[in-house]
C-alpha positions as CSV (number, residue, x, y, z in Angstrom):
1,X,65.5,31.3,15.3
2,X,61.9,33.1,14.5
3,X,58.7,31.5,14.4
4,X,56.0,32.8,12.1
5,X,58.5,34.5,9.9
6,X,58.9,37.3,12.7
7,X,62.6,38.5,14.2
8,X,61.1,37.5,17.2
9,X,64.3,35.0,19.4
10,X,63.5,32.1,21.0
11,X,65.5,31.4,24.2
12,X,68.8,32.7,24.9
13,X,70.0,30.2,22.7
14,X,72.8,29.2,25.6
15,X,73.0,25.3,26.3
16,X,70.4,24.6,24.0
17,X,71.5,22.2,20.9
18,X,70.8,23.3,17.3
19,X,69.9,22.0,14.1
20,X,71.5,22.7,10.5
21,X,69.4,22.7,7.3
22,X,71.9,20.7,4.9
23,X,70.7,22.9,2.1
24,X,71.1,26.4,3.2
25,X,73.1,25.9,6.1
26,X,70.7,28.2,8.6
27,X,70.9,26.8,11.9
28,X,67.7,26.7,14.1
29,X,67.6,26.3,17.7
30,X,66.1,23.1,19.4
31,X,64.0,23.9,21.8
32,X,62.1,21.2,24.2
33,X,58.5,22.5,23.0
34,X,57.3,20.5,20.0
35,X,54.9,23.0,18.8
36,X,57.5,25.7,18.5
37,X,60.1,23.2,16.9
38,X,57.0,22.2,14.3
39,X,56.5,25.9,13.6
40,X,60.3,26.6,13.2
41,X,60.8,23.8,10.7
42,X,57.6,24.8,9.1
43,X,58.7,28.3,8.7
44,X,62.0,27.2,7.3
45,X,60.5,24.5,5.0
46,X,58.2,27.5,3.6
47,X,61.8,29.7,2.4
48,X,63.1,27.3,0.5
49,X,59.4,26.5,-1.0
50,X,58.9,29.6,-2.1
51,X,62.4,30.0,-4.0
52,X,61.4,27.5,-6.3
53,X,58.3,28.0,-9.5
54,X,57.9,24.6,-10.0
55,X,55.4,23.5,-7.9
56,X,56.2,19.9,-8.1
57,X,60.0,20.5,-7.5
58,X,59.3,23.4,-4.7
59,X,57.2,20.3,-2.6
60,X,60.0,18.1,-3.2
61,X,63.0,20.3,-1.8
62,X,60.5,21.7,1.0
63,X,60.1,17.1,1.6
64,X,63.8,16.7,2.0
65,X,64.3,19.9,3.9
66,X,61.8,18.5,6.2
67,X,62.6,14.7,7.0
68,X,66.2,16.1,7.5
69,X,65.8,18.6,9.9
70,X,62.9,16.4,11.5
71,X,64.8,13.2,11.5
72,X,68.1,16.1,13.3
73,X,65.3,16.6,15.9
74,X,64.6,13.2,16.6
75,X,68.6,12.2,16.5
76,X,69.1,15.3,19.0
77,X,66.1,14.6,22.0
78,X,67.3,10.9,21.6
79,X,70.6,11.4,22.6
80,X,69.1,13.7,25.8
């Protein structure tokens, strides 16, 4: 997973649960600090906003992609 757009990793990615965007299929590590999860999703969100022209359909893919990979987050730290 990179935040910001950068190849930077986060974590060693061992024992740590991921999440799956049910669009692309790109998993994303969940990591136990909400401001790098936000940023993660964000960044994600952002890709698939920028593949489509339509403005209007771009914000509603990057809504869906969102509350799923949001409400995967939620599901995940619940069952913790």
């Amino acid at each position: 997973m990179s935040v910001n757009g950068s190849k930077k990793k986060i974590g060693g990615g061992k024992g740590l649960p991921m999440i799956k965007c049910s669009v692309c299929g790109e998993k994303i590590m969940l990591v136990p600090n909400v401001k790098l999860m936000s940023e993660a999703i964000e960044v994600h969100v952002e890709k698939h906003k920028q593949k489509v022209k339509d403005p209007k359909a771009a914000q509603e893919i990057a809504d869906c992609v969102s509350d799923d990979l949001i409400t995967q987050v939620l599901k995940k730290a619940s069952r913790t």
